[in-house]
N, C-alpha and C positions, 0 to 999 in steps of 0.2 A: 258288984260294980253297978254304977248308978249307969242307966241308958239314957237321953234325950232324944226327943223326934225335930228337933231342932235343927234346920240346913242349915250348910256352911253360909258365911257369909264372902267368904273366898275360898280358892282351890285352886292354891299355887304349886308351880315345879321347881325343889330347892338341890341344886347342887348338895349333896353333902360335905366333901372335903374342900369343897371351895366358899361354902355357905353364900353361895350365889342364888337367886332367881331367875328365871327364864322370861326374860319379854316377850311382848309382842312381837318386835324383830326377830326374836330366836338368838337375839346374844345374851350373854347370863351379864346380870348386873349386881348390886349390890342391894339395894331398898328395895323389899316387898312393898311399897309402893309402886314403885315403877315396875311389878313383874308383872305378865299375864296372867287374867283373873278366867281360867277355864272353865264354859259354862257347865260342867259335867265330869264324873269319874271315868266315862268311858271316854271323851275328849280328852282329858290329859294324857291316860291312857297310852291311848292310841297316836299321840305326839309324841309321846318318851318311846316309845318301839318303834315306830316308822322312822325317828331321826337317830335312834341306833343309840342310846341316852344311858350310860353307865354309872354309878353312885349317885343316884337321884333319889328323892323320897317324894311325896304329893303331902302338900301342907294344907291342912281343910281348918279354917277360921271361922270362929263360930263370935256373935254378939256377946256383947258380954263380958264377964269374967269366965265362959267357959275358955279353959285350955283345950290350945291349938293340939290335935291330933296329926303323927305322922305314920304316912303308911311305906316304909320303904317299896322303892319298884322291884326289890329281889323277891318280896313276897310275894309279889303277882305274877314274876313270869315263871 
């Protein structure tokens, strides 16, 4: 597996079964453009656990043609 040192260029919170995004408001929307662009892994984080956030994953967007990685929130808690 190939590694990059490459940061995200977004790190969004996607609904899973709704394939929604999380805004800035905190309501889930449709376009990953319109979702909240979290300055950090420990920020989204800690927004998906304090708001008590079920079937979520973190979407991390890299330049590029690289492919978007997802980290589901089941692996982290």
């Amino acid at each position: 597996m190939q590694t990059s040192n490459a940061l995200p260029r977004k790190l969004l919170v996607r609904h899973v079964s709704r394939n929604k995004f999380l805004s800035p408001a905190g309501r889930w929307v449709k376009r990953a453009e319109a979702a909240f662009n979290f300055p950090n892994l420990l920020n989204a984080i800690n927004t998906c656990l304090g708001r008590g956030l079920k079937n979520v994953e973190l979407i991390l967007r890299f330049e590029g043609n690289a492919p978007d990685r997802h980290i589901s929130l089941d692996a982290i808690q």
